[in-house]
C-alpha positions in Angstrom: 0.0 0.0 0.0 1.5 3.5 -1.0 2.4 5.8 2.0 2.7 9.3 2.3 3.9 11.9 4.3 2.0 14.4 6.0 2.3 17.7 8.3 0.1 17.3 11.7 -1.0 20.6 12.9 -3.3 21.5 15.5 -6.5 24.5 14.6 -4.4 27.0 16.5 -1.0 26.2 13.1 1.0 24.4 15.8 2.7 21.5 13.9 2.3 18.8 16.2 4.3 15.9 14.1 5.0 14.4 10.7 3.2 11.2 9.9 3.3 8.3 7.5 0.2 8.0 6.4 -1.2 4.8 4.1 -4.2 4.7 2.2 -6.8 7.8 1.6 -9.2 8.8 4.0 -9.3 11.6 6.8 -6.9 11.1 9.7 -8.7 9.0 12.7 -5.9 7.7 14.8 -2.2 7.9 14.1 0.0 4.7 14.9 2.8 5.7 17.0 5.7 3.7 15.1 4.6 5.5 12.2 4.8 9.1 13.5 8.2 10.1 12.1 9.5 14.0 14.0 7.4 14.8 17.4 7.0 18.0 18.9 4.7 16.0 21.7 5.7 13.4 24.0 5.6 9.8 22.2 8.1 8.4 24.3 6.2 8.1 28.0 3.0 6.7 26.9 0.0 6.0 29.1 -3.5 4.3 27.6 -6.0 6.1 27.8 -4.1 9.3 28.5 -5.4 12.6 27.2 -3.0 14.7 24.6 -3.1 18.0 24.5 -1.8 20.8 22.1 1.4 22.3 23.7 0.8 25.7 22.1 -3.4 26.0 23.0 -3.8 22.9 25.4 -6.8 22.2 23.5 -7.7 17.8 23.7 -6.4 16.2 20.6 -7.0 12.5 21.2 -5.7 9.7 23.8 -3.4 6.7 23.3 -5.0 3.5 22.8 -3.8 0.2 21.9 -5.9 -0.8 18.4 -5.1 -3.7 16.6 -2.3 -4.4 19.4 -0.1 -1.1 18.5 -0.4 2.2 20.3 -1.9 4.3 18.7 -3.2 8.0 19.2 -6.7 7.8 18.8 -8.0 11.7 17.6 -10.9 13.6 18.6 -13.0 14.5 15.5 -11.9 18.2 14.1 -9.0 19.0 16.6 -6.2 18.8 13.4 -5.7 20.0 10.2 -3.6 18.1 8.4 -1.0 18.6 5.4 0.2 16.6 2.5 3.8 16.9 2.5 4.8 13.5 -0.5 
């Protein structure tokens, strides 16, 4: 399946992280192996916890496990996101 490369940013232009995206579709949750640069914390991971924009600390998502990888798991119209390849 083709990937692609695409620029996370929150509502308020904060880029939050670059991601490898595969297949079409809007963004729903964003597997953490494939999130590439980070300008949140993916390193100390709790389930369930709430993320929060850095910049506007408005709720972005929480970390789940789906399909047995973490994952970040977004709340519906918190990012915009940007095709980068």
């Amino acid at each position: 399946m083709k990937t692609k490369t695409i620029d996370v940013v929150c509502k308020c232009d904060f880029h939050l992280f670059k991601y490898r995206k595969s297949g079409s579709g809007i963004l729903i949750k964003c597997f953490r192996d494939n999130i590439i640069e980070s300008n949140i914390d993916i390193e100390n991971i709790e389930l369930l916890a709430k993320i929060s924009c850095p910049n506007c600390q408005k709720e972005l998502g929480y970390w789940n496990r789906i399909r047995g990888k973490i994952a970040l798991k977004l709340n519906n119209g918190t990012i915009e996101k940007i095709k980068v390849k």
